[in-house]
Every structure is written in structure tokens, then in C-alpha cells.
C-alpha positions in Angstrom: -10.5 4.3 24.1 -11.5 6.6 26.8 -11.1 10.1 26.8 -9.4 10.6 30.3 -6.1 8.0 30.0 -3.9 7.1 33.1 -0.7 5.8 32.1 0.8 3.0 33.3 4.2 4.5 34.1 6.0 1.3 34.9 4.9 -0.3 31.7 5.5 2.6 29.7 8.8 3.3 30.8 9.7 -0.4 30.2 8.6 -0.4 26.7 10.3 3.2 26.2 13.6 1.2 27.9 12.6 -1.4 25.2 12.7 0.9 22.1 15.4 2.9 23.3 17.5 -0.1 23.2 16.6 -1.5 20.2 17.3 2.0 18.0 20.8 3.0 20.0 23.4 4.4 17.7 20.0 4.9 15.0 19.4 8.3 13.2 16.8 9.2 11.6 17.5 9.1 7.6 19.6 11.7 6.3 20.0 13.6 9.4 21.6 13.6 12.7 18.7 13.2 14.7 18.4 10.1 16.8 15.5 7.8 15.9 14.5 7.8 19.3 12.9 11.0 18.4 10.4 9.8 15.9 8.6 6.3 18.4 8.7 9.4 20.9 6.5 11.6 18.7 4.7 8.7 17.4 4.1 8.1 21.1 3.0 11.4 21.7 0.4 11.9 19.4 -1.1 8.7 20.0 -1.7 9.9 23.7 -3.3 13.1 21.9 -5.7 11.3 20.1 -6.9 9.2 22.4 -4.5 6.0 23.5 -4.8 3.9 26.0 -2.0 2.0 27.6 -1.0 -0.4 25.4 -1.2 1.8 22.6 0.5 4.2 24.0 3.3 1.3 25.1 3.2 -0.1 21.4 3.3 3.7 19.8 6.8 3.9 21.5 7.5 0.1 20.1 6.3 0.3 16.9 9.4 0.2 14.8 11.4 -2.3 17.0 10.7 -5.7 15.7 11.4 -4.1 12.0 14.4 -2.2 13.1 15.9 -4.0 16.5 15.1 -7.3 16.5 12.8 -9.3 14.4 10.9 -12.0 15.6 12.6 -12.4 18.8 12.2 -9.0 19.4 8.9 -9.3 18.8 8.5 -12.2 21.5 10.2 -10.2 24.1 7.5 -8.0 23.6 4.7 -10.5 23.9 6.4 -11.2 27.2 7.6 -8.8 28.9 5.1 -5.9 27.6 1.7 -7.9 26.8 -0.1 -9.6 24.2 -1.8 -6.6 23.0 1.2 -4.9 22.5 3.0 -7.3 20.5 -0.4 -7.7 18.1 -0.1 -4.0 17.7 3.5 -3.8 16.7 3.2 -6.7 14.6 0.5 -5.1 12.7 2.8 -2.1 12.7 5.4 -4.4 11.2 6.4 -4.8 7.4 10.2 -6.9 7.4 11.5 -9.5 10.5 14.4 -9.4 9.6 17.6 -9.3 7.0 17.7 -9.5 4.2 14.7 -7.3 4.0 12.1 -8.1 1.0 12.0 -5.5 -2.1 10.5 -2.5 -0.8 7.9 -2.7 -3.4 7.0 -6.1 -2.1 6.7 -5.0 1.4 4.4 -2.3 1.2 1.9 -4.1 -1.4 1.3 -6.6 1.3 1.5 -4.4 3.8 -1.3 -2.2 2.2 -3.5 -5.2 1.8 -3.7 -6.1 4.9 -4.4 -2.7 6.4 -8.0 -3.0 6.7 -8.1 -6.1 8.3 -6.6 -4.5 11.3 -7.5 -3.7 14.7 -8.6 0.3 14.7 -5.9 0.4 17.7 -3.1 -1.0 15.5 -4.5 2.0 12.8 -4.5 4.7 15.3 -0.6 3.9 15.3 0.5 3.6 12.2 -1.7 6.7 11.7 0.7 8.2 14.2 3.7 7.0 12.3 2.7 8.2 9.0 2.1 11.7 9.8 5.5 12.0 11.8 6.8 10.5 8.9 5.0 13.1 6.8 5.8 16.0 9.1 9.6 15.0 9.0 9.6 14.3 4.8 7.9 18.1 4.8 10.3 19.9 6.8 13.3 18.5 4.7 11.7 19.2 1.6 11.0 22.7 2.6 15.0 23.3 3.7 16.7 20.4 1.0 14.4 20.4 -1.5 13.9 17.7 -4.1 17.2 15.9 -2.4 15.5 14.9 0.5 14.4 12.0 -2.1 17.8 10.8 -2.2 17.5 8.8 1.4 14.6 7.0 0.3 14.1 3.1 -1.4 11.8 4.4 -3.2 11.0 6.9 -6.0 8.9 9.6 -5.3 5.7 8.6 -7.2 5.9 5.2 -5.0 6.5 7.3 -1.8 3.0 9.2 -3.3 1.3 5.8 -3.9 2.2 4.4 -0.7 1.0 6.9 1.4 -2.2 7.9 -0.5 -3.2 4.0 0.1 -2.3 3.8 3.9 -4.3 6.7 4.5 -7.3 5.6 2.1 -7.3 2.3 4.5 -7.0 3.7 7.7 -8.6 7.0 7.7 -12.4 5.7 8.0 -11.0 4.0 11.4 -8.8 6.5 13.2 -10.4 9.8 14.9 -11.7 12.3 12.2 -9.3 14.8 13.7 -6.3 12.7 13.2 -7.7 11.6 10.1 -8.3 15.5 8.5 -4.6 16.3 9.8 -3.3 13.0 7.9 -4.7 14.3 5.0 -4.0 17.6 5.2 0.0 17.1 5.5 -0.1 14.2 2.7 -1.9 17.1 0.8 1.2 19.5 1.6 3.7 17.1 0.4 1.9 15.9 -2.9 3.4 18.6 -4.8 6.9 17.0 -4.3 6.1 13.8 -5.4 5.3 14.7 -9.0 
């Protein structure tokens, strides 16, 4: 990844078209915010830490084969966004579609195969977990232990889950990303005793 990126605006804007799409009428859990908002952060922070192009386009995309589409979606994106793309947001991907597997199940195979993926695909689900983080901290600071209730999950498996993405991908991401992935997961570890 370079360190000065030009965008490709007409790909970026079609895979922003893309995602927009695939999570209308979508809100972020527990909240009225529209899920938009968290590929576009994801997006965002990407960008900051160094994205290229297709990163940046798959940042954006990340949750829309899981959450819009499965498979076909993910095809769409193969072919109408690029091959690198689609690798990247399959990589990003943990469910194709409905009915999804036990959560538990998902993200045990999911962590196992986190190191065998391209550092690209990490810097991106780096991305996603510390939006995710970010968001989880906020609503614990204002709901407090509630914020738990919108979850699969209980929160020593939330604890688990994230401790092991960011053991596997932390050695490939930027340091800085890295250092502020483990400094949020650090602010939210009280909460998950």
C-alpha cells in the first residue's frame, strides 16, 4: 500500500451504490442509526491507514455478502467491482446466507482462518472491529451493561472473540492501527467480565 492513494471515484462510488443498496432499511443494533454509517467509517479508516482502491472499495463492501446478499451478492461483486474486491469481502465474510450457522460455530471457523489471510483482507476487518469496538464502548458508556442485550452472544464470548481476531491480525495490520485496536479492546474488557 502506498502512502499517497488516489481514489478511483467511479469505482468507489459504485461499490458505495453497492453497499448502500444492500443495507437499505438496516440499523445498526439497538439503535436508530443506519448501518450505512458503520461500512462508511470502516471505509474511512481504511483510507487512514493506508488503503488502496480496492480496499478502500471492499472496506465500504465488507458486510454485504453477510448482510445483503450471500453468494450472489458476492458474484456481483466479482463482476461488477473486481476480483480483488470480492476476495476481500469474502475473507471479511462469516454466513452466505439464511439460516445463519450458530454464532459460536461461525466465529471459531472464522478465527481459524484469520491468519491465512491476505494482510489487505486484515487491514479491513481490522477496520471493522474497532468501529465495532468504538460503537459497543459508546453504548456501554450511556446503557451500561444492557448494551449486551442486542448481542448473540454473551459477553465473555464477545471478550473471546475479539481478543482472538486481534491476536491474529494485529502482527499484519500497521502498528498504529494495531496499538489503537488494542487500546479500545482494552477499554471495553472491563464490561465483559
Amino acid at each position: 500500500m502506498s502512502s499517497c492513494i488516489t481514489l478511483d471515484e467511479g469505482r468507489f462510488a459504485s461499490a458505495l451504490h453497492l453497499a448502500r443498496r444492500a443495507h437499505e432499511g438496516q440499523y445498526r443494533k439497538g439503535s436508530s442509526t443506519p448501518y450505512i454509517a458503520h461500512p462508511l467509517a470502516v471505509a474511512a479508516l481504511a483510507l487512514h491507514y493506508g488503503a488502496d482502491d480496492d480496499v478502500a472499495a471492499a472496506a465500504v463492501l465488507h458486510d454485504t455478502v453477510e448482510d445483503g446478499g450471500g453468494r450472489p451478492m458476492l458474484e456481483r461483486i466479482r463482476w461488477g467491482i473486481g476480483e480483488r474486491v470480492a476476495a476481500i469481502v469474502d475473507g471479511c465474510t462469516d454466513a452466505y446466507g439464511e439460516p445463519k450457522r450458530p454464532w459460536e460455530e461461525r466465529k471459531r471457523a472464522y478465527v481459524a482462518r484469520l491468519p491465512s489471510l491476505s494482510n489487505a483482507t486484515k487491514l479491513v476487518i481490522a477496520c471493522d472491529k474497532l468501529d465495532n469496538l468504538r460503537a459497543t464502548h459508546d453504548d456501554l458508556r450511556t446503557q451500561g451493561r444492557s448494551t449486551f442485550e442486542k448481542f448473540s452472544a454473551p459477553p465473555h464470548r464477545l471478550h473471546w472473540y475479539y481478543n482472538e481476531c486481534v491476536r491474529a491480525i494485529a502482527p499484519s495490520i500497521p502498528y498504529p492501527l494495531a496499538e489503537r485496536l488494542k487500546a479500545e479492546l482494552r477499554a471495553v474488557e472491563p464490561w465483559f467480565a
